[in-house]
N, C-alpha and C positions, 0 to 999 in steps of 0.2 A: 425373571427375564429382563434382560435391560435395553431400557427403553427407548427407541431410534428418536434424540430429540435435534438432530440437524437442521438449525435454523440459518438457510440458504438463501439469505435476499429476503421478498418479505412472506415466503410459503412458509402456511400454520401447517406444522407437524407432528404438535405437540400437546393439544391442548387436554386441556385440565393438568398441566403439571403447575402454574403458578402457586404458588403459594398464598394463600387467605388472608389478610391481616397482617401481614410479614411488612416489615416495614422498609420503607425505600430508602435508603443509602447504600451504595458500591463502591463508593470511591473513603477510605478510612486511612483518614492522617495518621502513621505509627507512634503510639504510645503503648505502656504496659497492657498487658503482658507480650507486647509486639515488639520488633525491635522498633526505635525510634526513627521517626523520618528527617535522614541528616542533611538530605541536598534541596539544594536553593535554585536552583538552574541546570537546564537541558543543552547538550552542546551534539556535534556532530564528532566522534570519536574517529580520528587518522588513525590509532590502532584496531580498529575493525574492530570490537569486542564493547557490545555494549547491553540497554535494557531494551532496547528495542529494535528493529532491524526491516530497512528497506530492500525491498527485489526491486530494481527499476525497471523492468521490462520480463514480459514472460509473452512465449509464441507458440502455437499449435496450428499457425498456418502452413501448408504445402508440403505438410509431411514430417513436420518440425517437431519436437518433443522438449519441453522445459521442464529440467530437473533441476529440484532444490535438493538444497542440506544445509540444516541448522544444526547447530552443536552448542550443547550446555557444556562449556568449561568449567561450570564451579562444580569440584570433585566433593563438596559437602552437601548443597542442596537442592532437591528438584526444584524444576520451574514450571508452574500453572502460564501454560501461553497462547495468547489467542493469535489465530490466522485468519484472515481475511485477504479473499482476490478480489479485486476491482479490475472491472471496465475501464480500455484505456479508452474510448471516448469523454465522457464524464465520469468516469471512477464509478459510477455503480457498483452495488456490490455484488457478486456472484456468484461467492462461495464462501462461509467463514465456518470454524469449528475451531475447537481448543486443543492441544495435546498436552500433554501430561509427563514432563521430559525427567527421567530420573540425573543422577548426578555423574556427570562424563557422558552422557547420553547422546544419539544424531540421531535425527529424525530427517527422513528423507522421502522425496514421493516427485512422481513425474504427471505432466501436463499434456496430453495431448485432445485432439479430434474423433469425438465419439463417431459413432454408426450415422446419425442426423447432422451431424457438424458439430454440434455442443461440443464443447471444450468436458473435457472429463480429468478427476484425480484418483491413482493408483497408488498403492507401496508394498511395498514387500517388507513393512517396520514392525517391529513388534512393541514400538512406543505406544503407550495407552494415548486414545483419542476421545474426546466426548461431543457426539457422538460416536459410537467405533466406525472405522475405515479397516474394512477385513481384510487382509492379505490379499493382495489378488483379483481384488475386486474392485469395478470402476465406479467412484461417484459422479454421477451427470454434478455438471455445473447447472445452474438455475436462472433464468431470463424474467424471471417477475418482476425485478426492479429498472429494466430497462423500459427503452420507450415503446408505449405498445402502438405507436401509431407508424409502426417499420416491423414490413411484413418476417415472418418467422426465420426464412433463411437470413436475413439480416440481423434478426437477434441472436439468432447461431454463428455467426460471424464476430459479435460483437462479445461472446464470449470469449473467442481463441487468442485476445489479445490484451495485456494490460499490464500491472503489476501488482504487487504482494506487498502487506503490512504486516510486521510480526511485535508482538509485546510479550514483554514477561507482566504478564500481571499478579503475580504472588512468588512467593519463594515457596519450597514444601520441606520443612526441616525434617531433621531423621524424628528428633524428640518435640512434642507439644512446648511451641512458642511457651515462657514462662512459666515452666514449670507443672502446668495441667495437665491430670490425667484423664485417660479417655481407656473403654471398654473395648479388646480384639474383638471384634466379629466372629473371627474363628476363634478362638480358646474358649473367652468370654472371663479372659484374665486384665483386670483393672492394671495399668501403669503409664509410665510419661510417655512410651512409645508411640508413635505419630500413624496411625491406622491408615490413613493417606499415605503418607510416603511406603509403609509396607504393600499399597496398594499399587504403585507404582515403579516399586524399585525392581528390578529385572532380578532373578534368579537364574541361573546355569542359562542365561541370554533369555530367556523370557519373562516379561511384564506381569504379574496376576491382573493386573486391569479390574480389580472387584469392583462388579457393577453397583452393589449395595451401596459403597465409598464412595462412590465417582457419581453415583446420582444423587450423594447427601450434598454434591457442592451447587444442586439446582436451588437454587436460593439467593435472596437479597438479603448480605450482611450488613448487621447497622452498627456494628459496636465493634473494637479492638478486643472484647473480651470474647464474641461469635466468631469472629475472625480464627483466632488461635486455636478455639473449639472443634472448629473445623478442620484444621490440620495446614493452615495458612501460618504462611508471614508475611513481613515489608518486603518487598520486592532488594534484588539485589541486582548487579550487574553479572555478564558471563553469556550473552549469547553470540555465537559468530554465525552465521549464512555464505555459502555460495550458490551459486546457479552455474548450469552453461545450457544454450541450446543445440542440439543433436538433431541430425538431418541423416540417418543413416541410408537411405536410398543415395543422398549425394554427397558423403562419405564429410560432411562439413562441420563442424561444432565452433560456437562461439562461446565466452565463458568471462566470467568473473565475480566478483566477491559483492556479497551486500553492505551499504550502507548503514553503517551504526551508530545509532543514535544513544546518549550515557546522561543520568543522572548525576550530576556533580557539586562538590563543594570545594570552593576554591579550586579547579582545579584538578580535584582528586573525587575518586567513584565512591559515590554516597548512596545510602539508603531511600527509597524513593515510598510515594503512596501506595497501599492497597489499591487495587483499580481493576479487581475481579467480578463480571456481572454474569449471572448464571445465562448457562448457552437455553434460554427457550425465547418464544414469542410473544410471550406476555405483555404490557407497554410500560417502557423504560420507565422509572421515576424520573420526575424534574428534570426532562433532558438539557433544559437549557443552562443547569450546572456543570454537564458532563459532557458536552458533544458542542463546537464552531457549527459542524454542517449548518449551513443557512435553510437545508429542509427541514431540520427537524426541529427548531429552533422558533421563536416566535417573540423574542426579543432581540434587539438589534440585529435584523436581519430589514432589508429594504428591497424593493424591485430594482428595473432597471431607473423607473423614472423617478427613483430614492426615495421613494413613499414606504413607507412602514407595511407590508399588505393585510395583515389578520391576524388576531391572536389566536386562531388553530393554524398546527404547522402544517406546511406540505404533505411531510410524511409522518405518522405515528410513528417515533422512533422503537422500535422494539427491544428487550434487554441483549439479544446478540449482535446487534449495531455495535453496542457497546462493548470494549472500551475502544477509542478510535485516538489518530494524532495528538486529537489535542483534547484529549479527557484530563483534568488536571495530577499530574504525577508531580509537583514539589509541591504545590501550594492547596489549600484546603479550597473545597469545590465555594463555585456564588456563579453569580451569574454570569461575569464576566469572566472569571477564570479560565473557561477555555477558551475564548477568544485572546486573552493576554500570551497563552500557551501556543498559538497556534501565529501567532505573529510573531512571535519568538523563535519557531522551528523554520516557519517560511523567510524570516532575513537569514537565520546562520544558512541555510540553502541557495542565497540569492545571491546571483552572478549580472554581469554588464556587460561582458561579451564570451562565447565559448570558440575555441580551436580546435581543429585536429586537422587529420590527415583522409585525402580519399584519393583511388586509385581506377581507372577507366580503363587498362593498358590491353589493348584487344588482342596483343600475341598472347596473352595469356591468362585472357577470357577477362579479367578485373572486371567486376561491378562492386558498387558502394552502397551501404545505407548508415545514416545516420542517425541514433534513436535519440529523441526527449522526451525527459520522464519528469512531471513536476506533482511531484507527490503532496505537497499541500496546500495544492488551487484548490482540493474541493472542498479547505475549510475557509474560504471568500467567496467562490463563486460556483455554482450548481445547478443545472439544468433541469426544471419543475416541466415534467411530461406534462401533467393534467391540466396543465393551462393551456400549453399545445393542444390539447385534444377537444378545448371546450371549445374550440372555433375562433378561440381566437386572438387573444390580445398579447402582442409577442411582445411588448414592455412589461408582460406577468412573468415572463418564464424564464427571463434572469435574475436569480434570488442571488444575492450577496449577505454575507455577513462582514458588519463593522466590528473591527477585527483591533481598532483604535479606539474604537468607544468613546468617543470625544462629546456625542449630541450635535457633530457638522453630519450624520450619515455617513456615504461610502461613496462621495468622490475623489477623496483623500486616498483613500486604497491601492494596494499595490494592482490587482483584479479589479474594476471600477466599470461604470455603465460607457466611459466613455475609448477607454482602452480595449475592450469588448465588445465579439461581436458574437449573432447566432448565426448559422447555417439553417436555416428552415426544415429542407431534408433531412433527417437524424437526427437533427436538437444540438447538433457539436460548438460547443463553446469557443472561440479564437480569440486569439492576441497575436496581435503583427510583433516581428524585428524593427529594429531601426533601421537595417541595412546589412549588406554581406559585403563582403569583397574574396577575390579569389586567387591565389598565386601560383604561377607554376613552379617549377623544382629550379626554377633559372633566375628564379627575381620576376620574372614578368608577372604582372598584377593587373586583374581590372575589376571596375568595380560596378561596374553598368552591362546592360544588356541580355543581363541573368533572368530566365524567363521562368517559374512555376506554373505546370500546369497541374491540376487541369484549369482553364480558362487564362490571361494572362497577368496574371499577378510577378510584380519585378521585386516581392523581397519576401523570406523564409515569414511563416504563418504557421503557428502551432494551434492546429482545429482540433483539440481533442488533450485531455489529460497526459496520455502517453504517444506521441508522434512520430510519424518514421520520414525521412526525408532520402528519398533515392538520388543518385545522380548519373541523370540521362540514362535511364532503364522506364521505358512506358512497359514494357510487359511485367511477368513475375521477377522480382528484385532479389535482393541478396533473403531477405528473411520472409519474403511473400507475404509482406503486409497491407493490410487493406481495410482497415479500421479508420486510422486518422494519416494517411500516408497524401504527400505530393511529391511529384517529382521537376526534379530542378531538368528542365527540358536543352537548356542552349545558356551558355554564359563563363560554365568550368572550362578549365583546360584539361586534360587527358590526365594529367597525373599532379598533385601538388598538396595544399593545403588550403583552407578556408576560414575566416573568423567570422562570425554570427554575432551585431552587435545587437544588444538585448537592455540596454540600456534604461530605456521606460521611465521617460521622465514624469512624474506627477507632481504638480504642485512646484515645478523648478525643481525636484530632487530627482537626481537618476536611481531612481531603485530598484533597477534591475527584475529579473524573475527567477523563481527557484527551482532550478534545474538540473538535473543529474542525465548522465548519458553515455554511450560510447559511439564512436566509428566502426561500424563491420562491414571489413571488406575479403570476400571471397575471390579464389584464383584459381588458377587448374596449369598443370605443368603438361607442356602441350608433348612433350617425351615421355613421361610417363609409359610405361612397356601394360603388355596387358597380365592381370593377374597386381597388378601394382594402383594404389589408390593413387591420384594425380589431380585431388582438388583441396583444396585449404580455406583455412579460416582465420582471420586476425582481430584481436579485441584490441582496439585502442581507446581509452577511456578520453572522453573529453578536456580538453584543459581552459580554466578561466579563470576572469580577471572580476574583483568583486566591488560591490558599494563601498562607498568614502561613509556614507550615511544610513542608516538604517531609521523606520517608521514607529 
């Protein structure tokens, strides 16, 4: 029977599958019998097609349904990939599990609002998943790692909004890396054939998913010669993503493509590290070679008041934390390494002001929102519940990691105690704008009098990992966000464009913040006949202007 080992945030599910005496390494620099590891540097790929893959935002508010699709373009070999949701307040985690993508393969699955408000995932894929996601059937998302000092419907809340991390962490050839042979399960005929990959490659449209196979991969690899024994390789490039969200009660969908992330040399798509850690709850080896998070971390990681706090982390990182952003993929693991990786990923992200378009036009209906999504604040700065919960010392419960490693700590940082602030209520982490300004479709511009509520704040405030910014909608807004959302109360003009200067000077350098995001704005055609749908949706993706300088 195979074994339900879904490790969701920090719920044990699974125990006694750890392995005894197995030794700790996950992260295996490729040499023989692997292919060799040829990239030197992580870039953000404009052809969409890379090793790793951003969702910026996902919603199961007010009816709303977020559907993904990945697709393995490389027609030779599977991809071993882990998924992980996060919380758009602090990115907590919420739901992660591995799939198991054969070659030309999509794997696809939708997001919505359970029975209790939980955020829940469905699919109708017949892609192998470890653990399995049946057809048809919904898995609850999981609130363990949120803050428990915010009552239950709030943690139900704080699941239906965030975004998605995708990695390829191995490749799965047809035949045993380097020429090993390995024994069929089924025959129980010795040759180079890849027992994983037959385990994963779909037949007349279905998967075998051998559970036998898929639960030899619960294990920490320490060698390039386990690695290929297993039915692994060096990771390769070839995964694409989309999303859109669907409101079919208000007939509205938003949509667009994930951000990808490419191993490269010079230039060109390279071979990257092994970076496969088995999906249980075991505790992570040496997280502090494999993971920035500043919770799980217990070197260079500081409070707010830049003091060093303990040498046990926050949180016991567990092995399906791993692998995350900034696990090292070019370079061999130490202690820094992922911090070098993780500051690497957050400047090619970092912008100094964004643009777009929003639309107010009441003959026919316009309301706006504007989302930001900054997918690696949580390897600088992260919200520690349990310090909140002991009563008290709110200079505990901004854990940063120095992400520079210089030995000045982290007010150097792009995320810093002094750029930063907490929201008491909820634990949400902010960073101010420098300032907006607002133009209408005529040239008229101003740059004053723009008011944010709730309360009056006169310039854009991102309280939360992933943010929603309405304009002039105090009720339900375009995507019914209520996680990290304000709304721009009085300042816009009815219809035009807006830039959001994000500048963030530290230390005299503008370094900007790492931000990704779109405009959605919803309309309805006030003629529309009846029998005839008469409301719409438009995705504009933001546009920006980037650092002269990078940290």
């Amino acid at each position: 029977m195979r074994k339900n080992v879904l490790a969701l945030s920090i719920a044990a599910m699974i125990g006694g599958l750890g392995f005894a005496g197995a030794a700790s390494a996950d992260v295996v620099v490729g040499v023989a019998p692997l292919k060799p590891t040829t990239a030197t540097t992580m870039s953000f790929a404009e052809g969409g097609v890379g090793h790793a893959l951003l969702v910026p935002y996902f919603n199961a508010q007010n009816g709303n349904m977020t559907v993904m699709h990945v697709v393995n373009t490389d027609t030779s070999n599977g991809k071993a990939v882990k998924v992980r949701f996060r919380g758009a307040l602090n990115s907590d985690d919420i739901l992660d599990f591995q799939v198991f993508m054969s070659p030309g393969d999509v794997w696809t699955a939708a997001v919505t609002a359970g029975a209790d408000g939980v955020a829940q995932i469905v699919t109708a894929d017949g892609t192998c998943t470890l653990p399995a996601l049946a057809k048809g059937q919904n898995q609850r998302f999981v609130t363990n790692r949120l803050n428990p000092g915010i009552a239950a419907p709030d943690q139900a809340n704080n699941t239906r909004e965030g975004y998605v991390e995708i990695f390829n962490m191995a490749d799965i050839p047809q035949q045993l890396a380097g020429g090993l042979t390995a024994v069929n399960p089924a025959t129980g005929v010795t040759s180079t054939a890849n027992p994983l990959f037959t385990a994963i490659k779909h037949v007349n449209g279905v998967a075998p998913c051998t559970p036998a196979v898929l639960n030899g991969t619960l294990q920490n690899f320490t060698s390039a010669a386990t690695v290929a024994q297993a039915g692994f390789d060096t990771p390769s490039t070839g995964l694409l993503g989309d999303w859109y969200i669907l409101n079919v009660a208000q007939t509205t969908t938003f949509s667009g493509s994930a951000t990808a992330i490419r191993a490269e040399n010079a230039g060109t798509q390279a071979i990257a590290n092994f970076v496969h850690f088995p999906q249980t709850d075991s505790n992570a080896p040496t997280p502090d070679q494999y993971t920035a998070d500043p919770l799980f971390r217990t070197l260079n990681v500081f409070t707010q008041a830049n003091v060093a706090p303990t040498t046990v982390p926050a949180i016991a990182a567990a092995n399906y934390d791993l692998p995350d952003m900034s696990t090292p993929y070019v370079t061999a693991p130490s202690n820094t390494a992922p911090l070098t990786q993780a500051r690497l990923l957050t400047n090619a992200l970092a912008v100094t002001s964004i643009a777009n378009q929003y639309a107010n036009d009441s003959s026919i209906s316009a309301k706006t929102d504007w989302v930001f999504s900054m997918p690696t604040r949580r390897y600088n700065v992260a919200s520690n519940y349990a310090a909140a919960q002991t009563g008290g010392n709110a200079a505990q419960v901004r854990y940063f990691s120095d992400l520079i490693a210089t030995g000045n700590g982290v007010n150097d940082e792009r995320f810093n105690p002094s750029n930063t602030s907490l929201i008491t209520t909820g634990g949400a982490i902010c960073v101010s704008s420098t300032g907006q300004a607002f133009y209408d479709r005529e040239e008229t511009t101003t740059t004053s009098g723009a008011v944010f509520s709730p309360g009056s704040i006169t310039q854009t405030r991102f309280c939360g990992e992933t943010s929603v910014l309405s304009f002039a909608d105090a009720g339900t807004s375009v995507l019914g966000a209520s996680v990290a959302r304000q709304n721009l109360s009085t300042g816009a003009f009815t219809n035009g464009w807006s830039r959001v200067d994000v500048s963030n000077s530290v230390g005299g350098q503008s370094l900007g913040l790492p931000i990704l995001g779109s405009s959605m704005i919803k309309l309805s055609n006030p003629s529309a006949t009846a029998g005839t749908s008469g409301t719409y949706g438009i995705t504009w993706p933001h546009r920006f202007t980037f650092p002269t300088v990078a940290p």
